[in-house]
N, C-alpha and C positions, 0 to 999 in steps of 0.2 A: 396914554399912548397905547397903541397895540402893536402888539408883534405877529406879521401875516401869516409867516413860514418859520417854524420851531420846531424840531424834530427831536422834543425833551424826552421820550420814550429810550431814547439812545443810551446803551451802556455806558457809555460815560457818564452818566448822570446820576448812576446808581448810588453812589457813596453819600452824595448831596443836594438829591433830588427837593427836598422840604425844604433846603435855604436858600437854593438857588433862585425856587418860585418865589422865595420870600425876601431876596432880592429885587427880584422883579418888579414885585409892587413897592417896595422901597424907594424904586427909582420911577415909579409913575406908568411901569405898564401893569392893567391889568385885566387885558386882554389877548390871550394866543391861539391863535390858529393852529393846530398839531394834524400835518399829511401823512401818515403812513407812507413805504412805501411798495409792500406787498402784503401775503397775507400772515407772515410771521410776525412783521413788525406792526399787522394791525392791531391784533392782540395786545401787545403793550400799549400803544396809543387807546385802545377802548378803556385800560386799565386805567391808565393817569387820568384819561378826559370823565371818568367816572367817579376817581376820587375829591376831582379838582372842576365840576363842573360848574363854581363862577368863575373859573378863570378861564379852563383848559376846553376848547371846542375840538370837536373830530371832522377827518374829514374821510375818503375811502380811495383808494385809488391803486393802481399796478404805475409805479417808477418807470422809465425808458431801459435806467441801466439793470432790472431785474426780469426784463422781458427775457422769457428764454422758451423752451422747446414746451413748457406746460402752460403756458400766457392765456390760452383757451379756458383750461382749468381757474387761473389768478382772475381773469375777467367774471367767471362766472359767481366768484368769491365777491369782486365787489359786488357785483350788481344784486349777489341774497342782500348784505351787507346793510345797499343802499334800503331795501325794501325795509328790514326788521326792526330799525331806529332811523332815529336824528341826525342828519350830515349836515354840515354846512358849507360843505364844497366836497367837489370831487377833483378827485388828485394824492397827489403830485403824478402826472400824466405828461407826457409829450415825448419829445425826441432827444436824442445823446448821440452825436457822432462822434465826439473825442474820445471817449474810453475804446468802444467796440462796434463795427460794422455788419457784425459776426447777425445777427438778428434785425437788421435792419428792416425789412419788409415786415417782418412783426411787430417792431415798433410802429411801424405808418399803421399796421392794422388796429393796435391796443388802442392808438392815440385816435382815433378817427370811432370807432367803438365807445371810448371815453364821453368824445366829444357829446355821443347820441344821447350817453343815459345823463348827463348832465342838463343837457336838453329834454330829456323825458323827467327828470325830478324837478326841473325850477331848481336846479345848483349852480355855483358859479365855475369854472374849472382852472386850477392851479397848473399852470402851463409849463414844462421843464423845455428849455431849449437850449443845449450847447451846441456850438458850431452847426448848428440846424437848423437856420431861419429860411433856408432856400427848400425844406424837407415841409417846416411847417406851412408856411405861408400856403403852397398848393392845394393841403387838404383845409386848410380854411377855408379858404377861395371856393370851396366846391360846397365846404358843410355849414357855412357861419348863414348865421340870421339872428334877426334881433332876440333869440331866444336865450342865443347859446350867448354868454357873459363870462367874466374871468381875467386871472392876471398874469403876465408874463413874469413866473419868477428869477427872481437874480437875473433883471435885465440886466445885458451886457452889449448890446448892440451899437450900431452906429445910429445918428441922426436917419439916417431913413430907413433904418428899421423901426425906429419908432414909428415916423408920420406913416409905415405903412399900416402896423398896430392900429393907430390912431384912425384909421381909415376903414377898420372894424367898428370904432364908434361904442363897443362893449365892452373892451376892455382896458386893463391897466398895468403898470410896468411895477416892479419890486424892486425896491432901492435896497442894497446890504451896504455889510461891508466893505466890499471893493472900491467902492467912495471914496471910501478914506484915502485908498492906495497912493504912493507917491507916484505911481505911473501910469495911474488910470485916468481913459480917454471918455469916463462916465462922466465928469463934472462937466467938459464942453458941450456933454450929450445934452445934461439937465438943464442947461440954460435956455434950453427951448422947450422944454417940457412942463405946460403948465403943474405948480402943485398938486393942484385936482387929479390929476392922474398918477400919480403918486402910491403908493403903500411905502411902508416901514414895513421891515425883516431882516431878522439874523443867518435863518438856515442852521441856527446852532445846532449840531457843535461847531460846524464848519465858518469861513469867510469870516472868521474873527475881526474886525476893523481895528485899523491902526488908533492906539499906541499898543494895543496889546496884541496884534499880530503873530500868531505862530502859537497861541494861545486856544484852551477852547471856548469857544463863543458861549455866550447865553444871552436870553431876552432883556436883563439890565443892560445891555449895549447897545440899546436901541437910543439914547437920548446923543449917542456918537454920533447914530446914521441924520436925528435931526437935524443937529449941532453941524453936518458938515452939507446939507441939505440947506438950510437958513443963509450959510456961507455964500452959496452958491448964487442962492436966489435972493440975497438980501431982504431976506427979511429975518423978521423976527423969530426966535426959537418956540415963542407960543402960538403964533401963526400955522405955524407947518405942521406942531403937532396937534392943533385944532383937525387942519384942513385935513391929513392924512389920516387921522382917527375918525374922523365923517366918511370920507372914502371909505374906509375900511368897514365899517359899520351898515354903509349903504351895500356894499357890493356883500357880506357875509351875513347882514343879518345877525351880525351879535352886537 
């Protein structure tokens, strides 16, 4: 299994960084995706994904919620970044209207910017959207072609925000946590959502999935996000994470 979205660079992780990964494969992933989200926290992800490069992949990207008055400066960081090594996606990129509105126009500018050099590398792009599907969709609508590829992470949308995604044709949605939730309006979403469009992700530390909720997350809890994905769609648990670890593979390249 893989895990798309991992953010193990994270100080929490500090105390148990070598058991957590070796969790990980314990429990059948052994494959993570790690986005930075500026260029502080690049640094750490170059560091793990260097020491752990048959597990841990990098990817480059400026966050929505760290766009701020130097964003000019953070883009011009990814894009050395992108030049001087191996990416295999660009991201965590896109929009945030629930934290702050405070930078909004620079976030349309970072994420539209993103979009380009991902489409100038052949990368895929790791797409952040909270409460901003009416932000993003526009500047797709203007910049998308069969070039530009990528997945909506920690989809949370309704049924038509999917089929509008789906109507990109390039991209895919990110299944977490919030699956699990006892109140979440995700499982009615996935019912229409072939597997194939699918990834597996934690976001760890974050969107810990029920039972352990409130908890901090890691990539061994990915056979939860399968486990309640298989529920859904009836089928089997080796099914899903066949098909989501092909997805995954195909769309990153590892």
């Amino acid at each position: 299994m893989i895990d798309t979205h991992a953010h193990l660079y994270d100080k929490a992780f500090d105390d148990d960084r070598d058991e957590m990964l070796r969790r990980a494969l314990d429990n059948g992933i052994d494959r993570i995706v790690v986005p930075p989200t500026d260029s502080e926290s690049y640094a750490r992800a170059l560091n793990l994904c260097a020491k752990r490069p048959d597990m841990c992949f990098l990817a480059a990207g400026l966050h929505p919620t760290s766009v701020k008055e130097n964003h000019e400066e953070e883009l011009s960081f990814v894009e050395q970044q992108l030049s001087e090594r191996k990416h295999i996606a660009v991201g965590e990129t896109g929009i945030d209207c629930y934290w702050s509105l405070e930078y909004l126009d620079r976030q349309r500018d970072a994420f539209a910017k993103q979009l380009k050099l991902a489409e100038r590398h052949s990368l895929p792009v790791i797409i952040h959207s909270r409460n901003a599907f009416s932000e993003i969709f526009p500047i797709l609508d203007r910049l998308h072609n069969p070039k530009i590829k990528g997945v909506f992470h920690a989809f949370s949308g309704s049924r038509q925000d999917y089929f509008r995604i789906k109507g990109y044709e390039t991209f895919k949605i990110g299944v977490g946590g919030p699956v699990t939730f006892k109140n979440s309006t995700l499982p009615e979403v996935l019912k229409e959502v072939p597997v194939a469009d699918m990834l597996t992700e934690t976001d760890a530390p974050y969107l810990t999935p029920h039972p352990f909720r409130g908890k901090r997350n890691e990539s061994c809890r990915i056979p939860l996000i399968v486990e309640k994905i298989a529920e859904i769609k009836q089928l089997s648990f080796q099914s899903v994470a066949e098909t989501t670890a092909e997805t995954a593979r195909n769309l990153f390249g590892i």
